[in-house]
C-alpha positions in Angstrom: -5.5 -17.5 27.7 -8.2 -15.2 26.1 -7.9 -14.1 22.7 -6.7 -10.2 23.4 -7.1 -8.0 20.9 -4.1 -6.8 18.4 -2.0 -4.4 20.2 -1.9 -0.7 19.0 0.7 -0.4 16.6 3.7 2.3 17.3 4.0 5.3 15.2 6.7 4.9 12.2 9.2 6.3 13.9 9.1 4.0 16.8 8.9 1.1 14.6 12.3 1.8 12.8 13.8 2.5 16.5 12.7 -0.8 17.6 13.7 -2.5 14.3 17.0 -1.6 15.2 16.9 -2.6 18.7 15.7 -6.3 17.8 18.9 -6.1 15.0 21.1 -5.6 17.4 19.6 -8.5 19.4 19.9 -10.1 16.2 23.2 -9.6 15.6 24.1 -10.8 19.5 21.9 -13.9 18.9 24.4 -14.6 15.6 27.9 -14.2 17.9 26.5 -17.1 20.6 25.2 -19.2 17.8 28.3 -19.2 16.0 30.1 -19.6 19.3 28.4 -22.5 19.5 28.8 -23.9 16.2 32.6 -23.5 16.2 33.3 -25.2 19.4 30.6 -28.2 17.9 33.0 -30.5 15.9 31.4 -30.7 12.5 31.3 -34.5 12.3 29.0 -34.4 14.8 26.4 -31.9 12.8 24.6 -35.1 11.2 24.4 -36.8 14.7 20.9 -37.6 16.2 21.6 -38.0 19.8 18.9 -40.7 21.1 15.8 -39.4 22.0 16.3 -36.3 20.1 14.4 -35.5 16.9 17.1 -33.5 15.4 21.1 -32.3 14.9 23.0 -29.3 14.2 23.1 -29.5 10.9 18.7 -29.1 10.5 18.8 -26.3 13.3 21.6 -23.8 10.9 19.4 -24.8 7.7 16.6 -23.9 9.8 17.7 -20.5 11.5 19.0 -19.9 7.7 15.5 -20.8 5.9 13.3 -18.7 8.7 15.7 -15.6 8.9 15.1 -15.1 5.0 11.5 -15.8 5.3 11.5 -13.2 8.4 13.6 -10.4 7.3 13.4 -10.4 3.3 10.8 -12.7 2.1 8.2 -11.2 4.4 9.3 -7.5 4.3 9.9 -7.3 0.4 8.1 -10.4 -1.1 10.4 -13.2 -3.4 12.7 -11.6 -6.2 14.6 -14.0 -8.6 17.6 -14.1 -6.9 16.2 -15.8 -4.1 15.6 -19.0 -5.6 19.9 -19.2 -5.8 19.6 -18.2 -2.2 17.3 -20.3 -0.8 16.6 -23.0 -3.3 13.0 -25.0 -3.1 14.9 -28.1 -1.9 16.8 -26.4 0.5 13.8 -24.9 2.1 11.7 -28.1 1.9 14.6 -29.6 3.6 15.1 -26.8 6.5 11.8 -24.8 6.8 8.9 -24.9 9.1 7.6 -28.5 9.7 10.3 -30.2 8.0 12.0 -33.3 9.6 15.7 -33.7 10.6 17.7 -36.3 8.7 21.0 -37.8 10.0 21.9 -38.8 6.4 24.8 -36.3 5.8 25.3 -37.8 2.1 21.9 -36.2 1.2 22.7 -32.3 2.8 25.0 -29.8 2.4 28.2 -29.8 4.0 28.5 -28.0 7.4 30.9 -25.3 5.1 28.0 -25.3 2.7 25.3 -24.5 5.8 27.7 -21.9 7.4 28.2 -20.0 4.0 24.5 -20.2 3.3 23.8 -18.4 6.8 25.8 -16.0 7.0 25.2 -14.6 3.2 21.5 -14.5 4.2 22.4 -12.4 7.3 24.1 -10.4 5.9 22.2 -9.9 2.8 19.2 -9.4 5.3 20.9 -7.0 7.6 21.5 -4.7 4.4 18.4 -4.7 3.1 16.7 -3.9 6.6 19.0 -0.6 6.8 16.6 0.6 3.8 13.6 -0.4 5.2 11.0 2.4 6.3 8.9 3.0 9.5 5.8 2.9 6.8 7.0 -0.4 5.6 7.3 -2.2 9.2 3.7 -1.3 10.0 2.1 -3.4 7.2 0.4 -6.1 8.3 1.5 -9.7 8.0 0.4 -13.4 9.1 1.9 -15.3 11.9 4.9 -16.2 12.6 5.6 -12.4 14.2 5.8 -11.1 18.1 3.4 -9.1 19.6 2.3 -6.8 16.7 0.6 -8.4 13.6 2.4 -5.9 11.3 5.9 -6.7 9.6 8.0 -5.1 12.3 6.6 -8.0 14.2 8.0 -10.4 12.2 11.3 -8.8 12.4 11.1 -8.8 16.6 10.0 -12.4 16.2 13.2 -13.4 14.5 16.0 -12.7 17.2 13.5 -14.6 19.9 13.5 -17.4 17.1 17.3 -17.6 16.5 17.1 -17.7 20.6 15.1 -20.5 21.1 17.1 -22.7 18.2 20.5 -21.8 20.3 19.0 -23.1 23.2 18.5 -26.0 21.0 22.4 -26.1 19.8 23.2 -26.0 23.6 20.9 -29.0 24.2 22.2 -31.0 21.7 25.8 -29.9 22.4 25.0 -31.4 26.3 23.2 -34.5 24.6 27.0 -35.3 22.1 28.8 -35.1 25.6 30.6 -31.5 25.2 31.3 -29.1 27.4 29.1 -26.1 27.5 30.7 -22.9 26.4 28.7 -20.4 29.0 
């Protein structure tokens, strides 16, 4: 594939309209995750199925570490709260190139991951109410989709919570359980 150049970004207006769109895909990629997790029995969040570099357990730290990064940390930079809400160990432990461990003794519970996740959503769905047309259009680095602007990185993070359900499902196959679709 040949390097294309950056797309022509949309005027504000059409940024904010397509924030909320990828929101709203957010917020329908957050019901089938969840979905998911509650038909997953939690002692089985710490399970490596064999050939499988990974568990339930890494993939909600994950979505949790990556939808902050996405939606606040990205948009608004770091404020001192943060470091309660994502800790340095917790994001050494969960973010990008970080490695699954099956040791549950050494992780939060599966309570602890849940109530982790869903403050940062909803703390990030709040905050991206306020956010400006002006504000999407700034440019960031990669991760984002298609524009290389901070509304990118917001329509990036519904594909990304996408791909890691398709992961829960896969695991959820590879523990012997039902699918729930």
């Amino acid at each position: 594939m040949q390097d294309m150049p950056p797309p022509a970004l949309p005027s504000a207006d059409d940024a904010v309209i397509m924030k909320q769109a990828a929101l709203g895909q957010l917020a329908f990629a957050r019901r089938y995750t969840l979905e998911m997790l509650d038909a997953t029995p939690r002692e089985l969040w710490f399970t490596m199925p064999a050939g499988l570099p990974t568990n339930v357990a890494w993939q909600l730290g994950h979505l949790t570490v990556s939808q902050y990064g996405l939606l606040m940390f990205r948009i608004r930079g770091r404020r001192p709260d943060d470091l309660e809400l994502i800790p340095g160990r917790f994001r050494k432990a969960y973010g990008r190139g970080s490695v699954p461990k099956s040791d549950s003794q050494t992780q939060p519970t599966p309570d602890e991951l849940i109530q982790r996740l869903d403050r940062v959503f909803d703390l990030a769905m709040a905050e991206m109410n306020d956010v400006t047309g002006e504000t999407l259009l700034e440019s960031v680095d990669m991760p984002y989709a298609h524009y290389p602007c901070k509304l990118g990185a917001v329509l990036f993070c519904p594909l990304h919570e996408q791909i890691h359900a398709g992961h829960l499902g896969m695991l959820r196959r590879a523990l012997d359980l039902e699918p729930i679709r």
